[in-house]
C-alpha positions as CSV (number, residue, x, y, z in Angstrom):
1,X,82.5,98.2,71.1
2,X,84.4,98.6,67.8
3,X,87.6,98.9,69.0
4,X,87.2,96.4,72.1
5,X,90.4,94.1,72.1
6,X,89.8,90.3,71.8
7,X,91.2,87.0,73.6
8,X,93.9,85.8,70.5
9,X,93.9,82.2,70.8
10,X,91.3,79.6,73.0
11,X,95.1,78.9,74.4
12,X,95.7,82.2,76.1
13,X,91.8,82.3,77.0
14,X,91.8,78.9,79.0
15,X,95.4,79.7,80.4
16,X,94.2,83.1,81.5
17,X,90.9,82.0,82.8
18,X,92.4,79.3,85.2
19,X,95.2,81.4,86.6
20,X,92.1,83.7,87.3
21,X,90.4,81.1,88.7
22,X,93.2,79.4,90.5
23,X,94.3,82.4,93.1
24,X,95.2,82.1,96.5
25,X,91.4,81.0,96.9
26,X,91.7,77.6,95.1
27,X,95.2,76.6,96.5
28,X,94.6,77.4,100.3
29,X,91.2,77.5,100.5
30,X,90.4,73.6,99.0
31,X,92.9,71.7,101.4
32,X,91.4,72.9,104.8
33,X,88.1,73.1,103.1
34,X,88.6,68.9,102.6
35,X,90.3,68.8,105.9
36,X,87.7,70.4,108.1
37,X,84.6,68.7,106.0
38,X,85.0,65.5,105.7
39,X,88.1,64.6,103.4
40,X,87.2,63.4,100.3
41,X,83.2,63.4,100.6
42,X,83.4,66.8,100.6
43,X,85.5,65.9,97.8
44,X,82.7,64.4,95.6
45,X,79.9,66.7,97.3
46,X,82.3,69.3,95.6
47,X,82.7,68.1,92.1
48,X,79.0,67.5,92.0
49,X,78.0,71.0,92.5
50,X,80.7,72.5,90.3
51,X,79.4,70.3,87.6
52,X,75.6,71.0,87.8
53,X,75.8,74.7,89.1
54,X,79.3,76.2,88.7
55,X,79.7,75.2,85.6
56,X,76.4,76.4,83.6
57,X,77.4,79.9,85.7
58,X,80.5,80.1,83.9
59,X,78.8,80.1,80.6
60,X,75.9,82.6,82.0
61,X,78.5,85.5,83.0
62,X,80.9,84.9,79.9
63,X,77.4,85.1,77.5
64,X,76.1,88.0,79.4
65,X,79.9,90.1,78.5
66,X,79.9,88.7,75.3
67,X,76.3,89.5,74.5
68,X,77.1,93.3,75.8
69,X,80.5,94.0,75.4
70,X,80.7,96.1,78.7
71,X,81.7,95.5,82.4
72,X,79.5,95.2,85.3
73,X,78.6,98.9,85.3
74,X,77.4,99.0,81.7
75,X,75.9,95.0,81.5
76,X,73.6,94.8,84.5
77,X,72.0,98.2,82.8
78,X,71.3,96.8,80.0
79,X,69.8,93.7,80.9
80,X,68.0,95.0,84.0
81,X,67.1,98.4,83.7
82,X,68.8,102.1,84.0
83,X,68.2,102.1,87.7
84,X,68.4,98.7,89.2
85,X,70.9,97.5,86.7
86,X,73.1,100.9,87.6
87,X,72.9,100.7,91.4
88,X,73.7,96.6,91.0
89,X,76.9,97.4,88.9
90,X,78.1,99.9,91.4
91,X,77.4,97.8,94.3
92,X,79.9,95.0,92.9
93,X,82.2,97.6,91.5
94,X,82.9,98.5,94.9
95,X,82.6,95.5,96.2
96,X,85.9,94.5,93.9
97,X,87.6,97.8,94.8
98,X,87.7,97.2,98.3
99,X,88.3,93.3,98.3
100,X,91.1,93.6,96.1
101,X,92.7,96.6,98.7
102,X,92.9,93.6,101.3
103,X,93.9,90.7,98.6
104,X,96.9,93.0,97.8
105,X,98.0,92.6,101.3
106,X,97.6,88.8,101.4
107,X,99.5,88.4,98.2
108,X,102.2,90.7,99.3
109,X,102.9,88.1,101.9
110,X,102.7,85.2,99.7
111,X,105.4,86.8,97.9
112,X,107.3,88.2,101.1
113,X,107.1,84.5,102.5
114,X,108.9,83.3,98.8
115,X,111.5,85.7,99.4
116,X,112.0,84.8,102.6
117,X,112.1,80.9,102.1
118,X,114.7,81.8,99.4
119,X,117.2,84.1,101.3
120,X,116.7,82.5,105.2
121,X,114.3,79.0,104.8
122,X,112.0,78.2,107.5
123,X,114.8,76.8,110.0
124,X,113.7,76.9,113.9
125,X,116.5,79.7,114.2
126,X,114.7,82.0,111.6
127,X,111.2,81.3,112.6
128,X,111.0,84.3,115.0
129,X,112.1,86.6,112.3
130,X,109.9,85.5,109.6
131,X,106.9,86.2,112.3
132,X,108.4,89.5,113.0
133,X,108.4,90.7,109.9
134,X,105.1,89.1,108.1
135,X,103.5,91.5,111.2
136,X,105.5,94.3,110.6
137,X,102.4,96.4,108.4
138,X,104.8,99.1,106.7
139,X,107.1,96.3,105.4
140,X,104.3,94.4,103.8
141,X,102.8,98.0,102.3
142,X,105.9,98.5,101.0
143,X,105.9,95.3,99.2
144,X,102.2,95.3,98.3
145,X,102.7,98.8,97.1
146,X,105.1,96.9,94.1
147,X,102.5,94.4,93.7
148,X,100.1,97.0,92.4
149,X,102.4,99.3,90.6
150,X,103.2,96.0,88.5
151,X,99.5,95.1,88.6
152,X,98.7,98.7,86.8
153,X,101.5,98.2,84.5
154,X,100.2,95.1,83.1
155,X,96.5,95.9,83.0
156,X,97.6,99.6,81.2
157,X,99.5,97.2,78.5
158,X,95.7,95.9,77.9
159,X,94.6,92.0,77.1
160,X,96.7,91.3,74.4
161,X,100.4,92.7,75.5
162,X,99.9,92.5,79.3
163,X,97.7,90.3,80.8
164,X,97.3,87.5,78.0
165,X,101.6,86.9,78.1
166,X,101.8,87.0,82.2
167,X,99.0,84.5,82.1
168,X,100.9,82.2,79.3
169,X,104.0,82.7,81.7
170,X,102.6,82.2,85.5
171,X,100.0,79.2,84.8
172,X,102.5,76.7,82.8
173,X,105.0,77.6,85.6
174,X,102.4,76.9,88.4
175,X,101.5,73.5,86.9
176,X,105.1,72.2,86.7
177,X,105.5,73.5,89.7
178,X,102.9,71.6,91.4
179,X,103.8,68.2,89.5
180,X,107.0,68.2,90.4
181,X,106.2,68.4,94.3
182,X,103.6,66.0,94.2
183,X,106.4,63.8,92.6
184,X,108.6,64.5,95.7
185,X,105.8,64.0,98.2
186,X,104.1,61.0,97.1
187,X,108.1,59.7,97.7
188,X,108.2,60.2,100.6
189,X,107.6,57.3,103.7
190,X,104.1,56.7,104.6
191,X,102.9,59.5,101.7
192,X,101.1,57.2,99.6
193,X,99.1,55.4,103.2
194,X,98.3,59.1,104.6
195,X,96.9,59.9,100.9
196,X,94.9,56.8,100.1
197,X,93.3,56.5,104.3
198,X,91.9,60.2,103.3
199,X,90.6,59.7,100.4
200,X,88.3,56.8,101.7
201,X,85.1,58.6,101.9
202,X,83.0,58.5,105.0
203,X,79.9,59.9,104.1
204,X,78.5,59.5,107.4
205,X,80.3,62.5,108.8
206,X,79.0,65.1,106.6
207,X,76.5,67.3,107.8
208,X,74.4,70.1,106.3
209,X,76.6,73.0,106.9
210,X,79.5,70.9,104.8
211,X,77.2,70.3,102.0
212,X,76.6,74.0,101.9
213,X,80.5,74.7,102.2
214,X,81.2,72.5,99.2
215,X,78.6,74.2,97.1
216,X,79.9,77.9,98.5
217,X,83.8,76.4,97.3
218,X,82.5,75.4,93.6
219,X,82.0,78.8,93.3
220,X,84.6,80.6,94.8
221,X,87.0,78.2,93.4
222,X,85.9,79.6,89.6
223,X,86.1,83.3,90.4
224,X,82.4,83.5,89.7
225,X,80.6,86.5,90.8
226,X,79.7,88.7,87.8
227,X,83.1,90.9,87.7
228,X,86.0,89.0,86.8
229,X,84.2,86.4,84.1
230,X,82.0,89.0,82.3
231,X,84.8,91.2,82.3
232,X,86.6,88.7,80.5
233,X,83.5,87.4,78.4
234,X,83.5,90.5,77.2
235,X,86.8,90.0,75.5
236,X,85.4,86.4,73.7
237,X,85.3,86.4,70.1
238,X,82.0,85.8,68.4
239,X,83.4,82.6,66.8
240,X,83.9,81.1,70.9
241,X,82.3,78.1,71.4
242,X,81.4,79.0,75.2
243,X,80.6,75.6,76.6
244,X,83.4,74.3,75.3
245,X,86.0,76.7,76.5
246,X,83.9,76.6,79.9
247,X,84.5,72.9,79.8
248,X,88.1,73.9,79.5
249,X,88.7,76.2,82.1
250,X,86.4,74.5,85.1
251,X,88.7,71.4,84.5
252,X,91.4,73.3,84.7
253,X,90.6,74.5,88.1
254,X,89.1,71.8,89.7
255,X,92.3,70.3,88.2
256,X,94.5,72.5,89.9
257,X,93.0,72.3,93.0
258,X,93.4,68.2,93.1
259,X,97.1,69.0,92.3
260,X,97.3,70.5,94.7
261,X,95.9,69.1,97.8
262,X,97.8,65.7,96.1
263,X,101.0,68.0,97.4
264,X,99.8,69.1,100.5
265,X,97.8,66.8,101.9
266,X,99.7,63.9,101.9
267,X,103.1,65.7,103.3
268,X,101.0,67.6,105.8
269,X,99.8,64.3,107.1
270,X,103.2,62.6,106.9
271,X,104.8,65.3,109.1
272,X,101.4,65.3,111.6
273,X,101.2,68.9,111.0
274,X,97.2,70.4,111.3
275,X,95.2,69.9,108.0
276,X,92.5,72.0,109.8
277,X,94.3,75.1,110.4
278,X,92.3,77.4,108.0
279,X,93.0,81.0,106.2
280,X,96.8,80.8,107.8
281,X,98.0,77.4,106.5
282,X,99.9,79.0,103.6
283,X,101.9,81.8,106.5
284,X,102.1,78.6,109.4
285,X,101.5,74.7,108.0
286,X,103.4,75.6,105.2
287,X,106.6,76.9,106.4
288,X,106.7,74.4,109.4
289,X,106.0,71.6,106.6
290,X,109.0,73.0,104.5
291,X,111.5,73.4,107.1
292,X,111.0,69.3,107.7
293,X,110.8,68.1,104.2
294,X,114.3,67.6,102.4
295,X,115.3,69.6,99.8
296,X,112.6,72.3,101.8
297,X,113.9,75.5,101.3
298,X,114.0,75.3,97.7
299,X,110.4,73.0,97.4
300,X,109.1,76.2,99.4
301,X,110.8,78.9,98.0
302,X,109.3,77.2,94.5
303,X,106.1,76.5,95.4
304,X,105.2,79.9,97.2
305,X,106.7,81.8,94.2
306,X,104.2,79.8,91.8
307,X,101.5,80.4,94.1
308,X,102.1,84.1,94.4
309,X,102.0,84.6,90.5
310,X,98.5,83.0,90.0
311,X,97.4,85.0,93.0
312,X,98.9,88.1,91.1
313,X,96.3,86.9,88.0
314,X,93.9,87.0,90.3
315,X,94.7,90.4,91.1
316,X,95.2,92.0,87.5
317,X,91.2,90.2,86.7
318,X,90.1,92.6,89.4
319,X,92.0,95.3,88.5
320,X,90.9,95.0,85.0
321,X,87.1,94.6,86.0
322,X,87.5,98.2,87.4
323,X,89.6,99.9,84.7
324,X,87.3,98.0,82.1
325,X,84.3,99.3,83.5
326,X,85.1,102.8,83.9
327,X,86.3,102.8,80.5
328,X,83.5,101.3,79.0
329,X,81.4,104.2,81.1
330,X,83.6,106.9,80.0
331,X,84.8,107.9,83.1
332,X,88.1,110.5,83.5
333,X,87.2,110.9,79.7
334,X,88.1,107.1,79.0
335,X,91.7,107.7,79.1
336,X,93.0,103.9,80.5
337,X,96.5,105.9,81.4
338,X,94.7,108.2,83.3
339,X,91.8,105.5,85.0
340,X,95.1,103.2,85.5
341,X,97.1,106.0,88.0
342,X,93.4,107.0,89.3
343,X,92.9,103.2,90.5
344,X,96.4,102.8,91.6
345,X,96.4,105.6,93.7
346,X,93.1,104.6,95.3
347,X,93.8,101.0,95.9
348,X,97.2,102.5,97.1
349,X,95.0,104.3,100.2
350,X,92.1,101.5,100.6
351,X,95.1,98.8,101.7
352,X,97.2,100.3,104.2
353,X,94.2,99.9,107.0
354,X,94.4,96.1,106.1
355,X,98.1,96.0,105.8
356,X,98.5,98.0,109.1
357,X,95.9,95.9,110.6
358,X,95.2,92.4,109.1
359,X,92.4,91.6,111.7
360,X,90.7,93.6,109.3
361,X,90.9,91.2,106.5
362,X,88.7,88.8,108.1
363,X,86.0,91.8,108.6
364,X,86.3,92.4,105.4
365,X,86.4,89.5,103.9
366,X,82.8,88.5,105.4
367,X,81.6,91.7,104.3
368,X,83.1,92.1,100.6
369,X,84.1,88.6,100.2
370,X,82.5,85.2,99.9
371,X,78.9,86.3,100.9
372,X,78.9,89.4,97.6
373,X,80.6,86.9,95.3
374,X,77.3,84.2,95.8
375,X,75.1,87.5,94.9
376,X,76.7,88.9,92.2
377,X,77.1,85.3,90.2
378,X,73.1,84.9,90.8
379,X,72.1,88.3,89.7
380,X,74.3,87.6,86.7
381,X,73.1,84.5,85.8
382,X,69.3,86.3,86.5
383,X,70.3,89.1,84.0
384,X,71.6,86.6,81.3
385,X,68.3,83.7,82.0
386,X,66.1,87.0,82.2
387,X,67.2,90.0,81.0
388,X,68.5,88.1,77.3
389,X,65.8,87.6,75.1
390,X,65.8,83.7,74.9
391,X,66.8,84.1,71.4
392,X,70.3,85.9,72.2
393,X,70.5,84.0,75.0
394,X,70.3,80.7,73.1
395,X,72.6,82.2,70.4
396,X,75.7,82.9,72.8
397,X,75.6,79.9,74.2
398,X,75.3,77.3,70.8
399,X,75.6,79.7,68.4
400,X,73.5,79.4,64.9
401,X,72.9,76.2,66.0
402,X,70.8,77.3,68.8
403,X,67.5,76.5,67.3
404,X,68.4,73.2,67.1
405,X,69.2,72.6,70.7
406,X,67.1,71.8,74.0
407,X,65.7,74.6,76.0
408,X,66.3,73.0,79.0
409,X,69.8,74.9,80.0
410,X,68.1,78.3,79.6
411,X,65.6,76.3,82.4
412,X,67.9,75.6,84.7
413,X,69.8,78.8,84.6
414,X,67.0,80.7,84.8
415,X,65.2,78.4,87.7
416,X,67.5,76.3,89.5
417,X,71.1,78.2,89.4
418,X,69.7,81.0,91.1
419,X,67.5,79.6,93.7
420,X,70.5,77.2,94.3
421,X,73.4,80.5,94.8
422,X,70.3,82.3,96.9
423,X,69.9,79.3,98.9
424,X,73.8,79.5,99.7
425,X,73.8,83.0,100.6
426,X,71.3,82.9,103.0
427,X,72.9,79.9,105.0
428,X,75.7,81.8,105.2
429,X,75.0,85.0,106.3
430,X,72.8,82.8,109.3
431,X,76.4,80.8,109.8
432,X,78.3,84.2,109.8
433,X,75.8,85.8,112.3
434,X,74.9,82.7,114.6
């Protein structure tokens, strides 16, 4: 598209790609993930996987919206075919539509529990409230209702004057953030012991399943599932050198995700609290770790604040991979003002049944979540490895240089990424249904 706005700098790119990539997954996700499989083999089991498969899928989905210019509705057509190409693209445009309904609501209490932190801390005597009203459903509406109306707001302001400055604002903040407490944590007694005792590996204690795990986490940690990073490849300049900006942006992640389990683990350990405690560390560990550390109300009220703002980039990628999409399709006459109030209103009705009722984010989650993000990054990295000549292919990937480079990346995106992402989702639909 002519008229299709462009990323400005390779700054505001990578800054806007890891604060996509960081979310809520990344930061509560990758400490329990290490906790409950195997510390810091899963650790290097991780790292492994991001490095051979993650990372060549990052370059897959940004070529494949590069090489098309359109969103998942319009790409996957494309590349692989009116029909199976149209129902694909509608199958993860929904898929996005309703996971980001229930991601409103868990951000809405990342940014309640900030608030809270700030005006009450996470003292014995306020506990009971704090649990009071993190259940009470209308209250957390109410606040993921202002969530989205500022979500809209930036994604109707477009790439270059809405999300490209939030992104230059929220990651920096994040990162010094997160320095800063690790600074305070490592200082405190018996920090440094806890840390270095879990690090030891002891590969003897992982099994299959946390193999798998560590591969499904490489992938979830980058946001990869053919919406949010050809969305935003679409955006590239021709001039982008992909690997190299991929390089970028996956070190930035796994980056922020080492920072931060250097924060929590270590002052989780100190204060014996449960490493293991899953999805609800960030709403229990977390406020019971605070309300024992010095200086805790403040180190929470900070830290929660910087987590909700990369959760809220999260939020504006999938709000832009729907506006984008039915824009680039022409729907409601490709008016964005008109798509923007159209989406809000919808998301506005899609999260009340998970804000009313968050046993239904787990539901959902297993439905919409984890198990549609492994399919949609392999049928993307299928429709760039297949549906790209090998020519185009080759060309977004090393430019005019292509001809001059080995063909064995297209052979391993086209043969082993897949088969690898396939391979995940069918251990864990059997682990979600055994």
């Amino acid at each position: 598209m002519a008229n299709r706005q462009l990323f400005t700098s390779r700054l505001s790119l990578i800054l806007t790609m890891i604060g996509v990539a960081v979310g809520l997954g990344n930061v509560w996700r990758f400490p329990y993930m290490m906790g409950r499989y195997g510390g810091s083999a899963f650790l290097l089991i991780y790292l492994l996987f991001t490095i051979l498969l993650a990372f060549p899928a990052v370059m897959a989905e940004w070529g494949l919206g590069r090489a098309t210019r359109q969103g998942p509705l319009e790409a996957f057509r494309q590349t692989l075919g009116a029909r199976v190409g149209k129902i694909i693209g509608l199958m993860l445009f929904v898929t996005v539509l309703v996971a980001d309904s229930y991601y409103l609501v868990v951000i809405a209490n990342v940014f309640f529990t900030a608030g809270f932190s700030a005006f009450y801390g996470f003292g014995s005597e306020q506990m009971p409230l704090f649990s009071t009203q993190l259940s009470n459903g209308w209250l957390q509406f109410a606040v993921a209702v202002v969530i989205l109306a500022l979500s809209c707001f930036v994604i109707y302001k477009g790439l270059n004057k809405g999300i490209e400055p939030v992104s230059r604002l929220a990651v920096p903040f994040f990162l010094v953030v997160i320095v800063y407490l690790i600074f305070h944590a490592l200082n405190l007694d018996g920090a440094a012991a806890q840390l270095m005792a879990f690090l030891k590996p002891n590969f003897s204690a992982l099994e299959s399943s946390h193999v798998f795990a560590a591969m499904g986490q490489a992938f979830f940690s980058l946001s990869l599932g053919g919406t949010f990073l050809l969305i935003y490849g679409s955006y590239l300049p021709d001039s982008e050198d992909i690997p190299r900006s991929a390089m970028w942006m996956v070190g930035g992640d796994v980056g922020a995700a080492l920072l931060t389990s250097l924060f929590i683990v270590p002052t989780i350990l100190v204060f014996g609290l449960d490493m293991t405690s899953g999805p609800q560390l960030i709403f229990t560990t977390v406020p019971n770790l605070f309300a024992q550390m010095p200086l805790g109300r403040v180190l929470g009220t900070c830290f929660l604040l910087a987590l909700g703002m990369v959760a809220f980039l999260s939020n504006i990628a999938a709000l832009e991979v729907l506006a984008g999409s039915m824009q680039d399709v022409g729907w409601f006459g490709g008016s964005r003002r008109r798509i923007v109030y159209i989406l809000g209103a919808v998301e506005c009705l899609l999260m009340l049944p998970s804000a009313l009722d968050p046993n239904l984010i787990g539901t959902l989650d297993l439905i919409f979540g984890s198990g549609m993000q492994v399919f949609g990054s392999a049928i993307t990295v299928i429709a760039f490895a297949w549906g790209l000549s090998r020519v185009d292919a080759f060309r977004q990937l090393f430019g005019e240089a292509a001809h001059q480079r080995s063909s064995f990346l297209i052979w391993w995106l086209r043969w082993v990424v897949p088969i690898a992402l396939l391979g995940v989702l069918g251990m864990y639909i059997y682990s979600s249904l055994s």
